[in-house]
C-alpha positions as CSV (number, residue, x, y, z in Angstrom):
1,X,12.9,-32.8,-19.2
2,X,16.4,-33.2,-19.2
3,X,18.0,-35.9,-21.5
4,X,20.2,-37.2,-18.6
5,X,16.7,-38.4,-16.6
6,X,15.8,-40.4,-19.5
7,X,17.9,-43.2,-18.3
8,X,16.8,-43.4,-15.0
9,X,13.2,-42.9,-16.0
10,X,13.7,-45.7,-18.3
11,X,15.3,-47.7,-15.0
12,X,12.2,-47.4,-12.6
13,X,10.1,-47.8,-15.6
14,X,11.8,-51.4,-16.2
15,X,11.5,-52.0,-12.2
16,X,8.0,-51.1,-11.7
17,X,6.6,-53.2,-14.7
18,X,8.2,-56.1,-13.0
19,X,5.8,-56.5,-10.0
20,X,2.5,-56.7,-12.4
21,X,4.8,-59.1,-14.3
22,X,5.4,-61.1,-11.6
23,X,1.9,-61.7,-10.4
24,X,1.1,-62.6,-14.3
25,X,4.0,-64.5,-14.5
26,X,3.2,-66.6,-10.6
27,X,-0.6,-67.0,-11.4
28,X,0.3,-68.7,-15.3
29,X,2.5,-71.0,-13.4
30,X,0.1,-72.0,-10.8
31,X,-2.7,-72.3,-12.8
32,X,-0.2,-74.7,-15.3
33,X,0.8,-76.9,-12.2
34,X,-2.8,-76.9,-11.0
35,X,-3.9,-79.8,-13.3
36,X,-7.5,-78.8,-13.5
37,X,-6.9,-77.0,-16.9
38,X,-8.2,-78.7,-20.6
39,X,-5.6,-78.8,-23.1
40,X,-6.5,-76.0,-24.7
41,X,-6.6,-73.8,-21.9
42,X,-3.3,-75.5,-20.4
43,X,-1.4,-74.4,-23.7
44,X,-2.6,-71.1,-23.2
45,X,-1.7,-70.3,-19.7
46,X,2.4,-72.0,-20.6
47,X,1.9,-69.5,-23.6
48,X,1.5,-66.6,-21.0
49,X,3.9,-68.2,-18.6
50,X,6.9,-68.1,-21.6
51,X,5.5,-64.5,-22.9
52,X,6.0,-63.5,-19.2
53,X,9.8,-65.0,-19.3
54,X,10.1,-63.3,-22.4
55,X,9.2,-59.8,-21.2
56,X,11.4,-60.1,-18.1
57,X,14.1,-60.6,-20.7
58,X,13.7,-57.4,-22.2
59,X,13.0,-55.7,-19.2
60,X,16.7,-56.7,-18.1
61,X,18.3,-55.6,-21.2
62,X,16.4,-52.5,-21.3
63,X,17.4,-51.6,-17.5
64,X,20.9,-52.9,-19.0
65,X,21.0,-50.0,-21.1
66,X,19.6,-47.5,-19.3
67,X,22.1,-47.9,-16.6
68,X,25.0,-47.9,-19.1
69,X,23.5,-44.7,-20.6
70,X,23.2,-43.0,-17.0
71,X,26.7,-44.1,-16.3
72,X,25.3,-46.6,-13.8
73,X,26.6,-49.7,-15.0
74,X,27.8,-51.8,-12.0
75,X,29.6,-54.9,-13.2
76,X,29.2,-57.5,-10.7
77,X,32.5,-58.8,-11.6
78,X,33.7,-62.8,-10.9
79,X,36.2,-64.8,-13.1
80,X,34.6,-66.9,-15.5
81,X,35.8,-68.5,-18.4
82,X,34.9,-67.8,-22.4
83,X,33.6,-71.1,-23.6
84,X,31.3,-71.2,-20.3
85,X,30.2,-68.0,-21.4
86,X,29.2,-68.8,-24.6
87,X,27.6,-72.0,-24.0
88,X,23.9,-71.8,-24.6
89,X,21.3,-74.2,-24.1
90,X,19.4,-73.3,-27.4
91,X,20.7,-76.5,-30.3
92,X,20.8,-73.5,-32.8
93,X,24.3,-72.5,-31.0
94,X,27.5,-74.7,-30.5
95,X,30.8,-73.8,-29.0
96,X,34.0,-75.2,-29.6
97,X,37.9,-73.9,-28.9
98,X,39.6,-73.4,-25.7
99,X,38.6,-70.8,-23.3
100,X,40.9,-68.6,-20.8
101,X,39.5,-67.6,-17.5
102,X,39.1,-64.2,-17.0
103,X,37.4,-61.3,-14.4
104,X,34.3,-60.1,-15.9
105,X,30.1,-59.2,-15.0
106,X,29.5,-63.0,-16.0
107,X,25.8,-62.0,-16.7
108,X,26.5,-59.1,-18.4
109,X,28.9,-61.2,-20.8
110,X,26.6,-64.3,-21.6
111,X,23.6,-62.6,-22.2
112,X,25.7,-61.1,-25.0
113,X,27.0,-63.5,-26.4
114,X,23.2,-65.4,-26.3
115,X,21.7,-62.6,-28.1
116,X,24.6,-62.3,-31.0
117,X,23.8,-66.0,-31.2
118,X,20.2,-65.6,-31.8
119,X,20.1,-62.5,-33.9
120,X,22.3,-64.3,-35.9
121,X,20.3,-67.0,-36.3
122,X,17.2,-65.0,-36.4
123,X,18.6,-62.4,-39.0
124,X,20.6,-64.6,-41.1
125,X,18.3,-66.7,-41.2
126,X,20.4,-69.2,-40.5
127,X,19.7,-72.5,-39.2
128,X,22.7,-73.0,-36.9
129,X,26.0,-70.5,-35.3
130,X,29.0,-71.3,-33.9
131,X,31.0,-69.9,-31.7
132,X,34.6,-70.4,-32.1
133,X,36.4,-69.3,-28.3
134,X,40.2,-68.7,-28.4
135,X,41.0,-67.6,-25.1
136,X,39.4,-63.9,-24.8
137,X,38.9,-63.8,-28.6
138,X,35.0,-65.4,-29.8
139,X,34.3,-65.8,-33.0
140,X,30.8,-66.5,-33.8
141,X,29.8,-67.7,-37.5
142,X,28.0,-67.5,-40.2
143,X,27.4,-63.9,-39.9
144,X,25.7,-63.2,-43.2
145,X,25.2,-60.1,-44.6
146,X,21.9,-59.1,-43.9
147,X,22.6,-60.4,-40.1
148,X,26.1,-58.1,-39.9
149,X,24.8,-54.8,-39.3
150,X,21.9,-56.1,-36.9
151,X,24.3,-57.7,-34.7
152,X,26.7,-54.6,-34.6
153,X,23.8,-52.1,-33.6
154,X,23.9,-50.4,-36.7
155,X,20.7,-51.1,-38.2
156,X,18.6,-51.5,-34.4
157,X,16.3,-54.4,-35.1
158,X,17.6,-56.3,-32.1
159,X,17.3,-55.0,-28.4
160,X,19.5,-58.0,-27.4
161,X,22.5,-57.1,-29.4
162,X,22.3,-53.6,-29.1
163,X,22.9,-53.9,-25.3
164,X,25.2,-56.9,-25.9
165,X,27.5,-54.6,-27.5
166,X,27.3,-52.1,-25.0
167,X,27.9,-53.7,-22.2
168,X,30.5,-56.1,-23.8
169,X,32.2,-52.4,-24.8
170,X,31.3,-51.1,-20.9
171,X,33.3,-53.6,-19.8
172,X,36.6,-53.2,-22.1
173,X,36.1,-55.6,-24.9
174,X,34.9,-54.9,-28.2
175,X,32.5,-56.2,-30.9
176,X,33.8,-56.1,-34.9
177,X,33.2,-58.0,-37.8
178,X,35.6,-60.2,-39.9
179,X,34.8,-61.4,-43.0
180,X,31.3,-63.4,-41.8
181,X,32.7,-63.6,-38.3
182,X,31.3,-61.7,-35.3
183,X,34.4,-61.1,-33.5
184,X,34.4,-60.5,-29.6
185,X,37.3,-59.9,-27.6
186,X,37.0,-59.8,-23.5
């Protein structure tokens, strides 16, 4: 087989896992709205509801990838602006700084910067990131050291980041450290 397929392959893979997905995903949440489950039961089916949301997840960051790989990346680009992008509604992640507006795949871009926060965190460990925005430059911190090459790709423990950093790159920017800063420029 030839190594250019292998994208694509990966890309109908990552669509036609979805539908079986979705039916687990559509039959957790009615059974959870029901209201004719025990507890027990009731914290099991939201457990496969949130395993279900986690899957889709990494199903769109692996398609994410392939389609960068197969040089079939299609930004869907909109202008958006940085601290927007890099607000996240986990409480491990603040922003602060001022952001610029700018023309970019806003998806693309904030899953990014979501999954650099979380490996961070995750990697670190840390308890708690920031991201500092100045205009198109984000600085997100602490980066410790065992965190660093994670969130850079070079050691791939982290699907998240490893496609953060290549679309962030598709797209023109770039992803470097500084000092025990993750610095992203847009």
């Amino acid at each position: 087989m030839a190594a250019s397929r292998f994208p694509r392959i990966v890309s109908l893979a990552c669509h036609d896992l979805r539908t079986p997905l979705a039916t687990v995903y559509g039959f957790a949440r009615t059974l959870e709205r029901g209201g004719e489950l025990d507890e027990r039961s009731l914290r099991f089916v939201t457990m496969i509801s949130q395993a279900s949301e986690q899957m889709t997840t990494l199903l769109d960051e692996l398609g994410a990838a392939a389609r960068v790989e197969g040089n079939r990346f299609e930004p869907a680009m909109t202008e958006a602006d940085t601290v927007a992008l890099a607000t996240s509604d986990d409480e491990r992640v603040s922003v602060e700084g001022d952001g610029a507006v700018l023309e970019t795949d806003r998806e693309s871009v904030a899953r990014a910067l979501e999954a650099f926060a979380i490996a961070a965190v995750r990697h670190g460990p840390v308890e708690h990131v920031t991201w500092r925005v100045a205009g198109r430059i984000l600085e997100l911190s602490p980066v410790t050291p065992a965190a660093a090459p994670v969130l850079l790709g070079d050691e791939v423990k982290d699907l998240g980041s490893v496609v953060g950093r290549m679309a962030i790159e598709e797209l023109g920017g770039s992803v470097t450290l500084d000092g025990e800063a993750l610095r992203v420029q847009l």
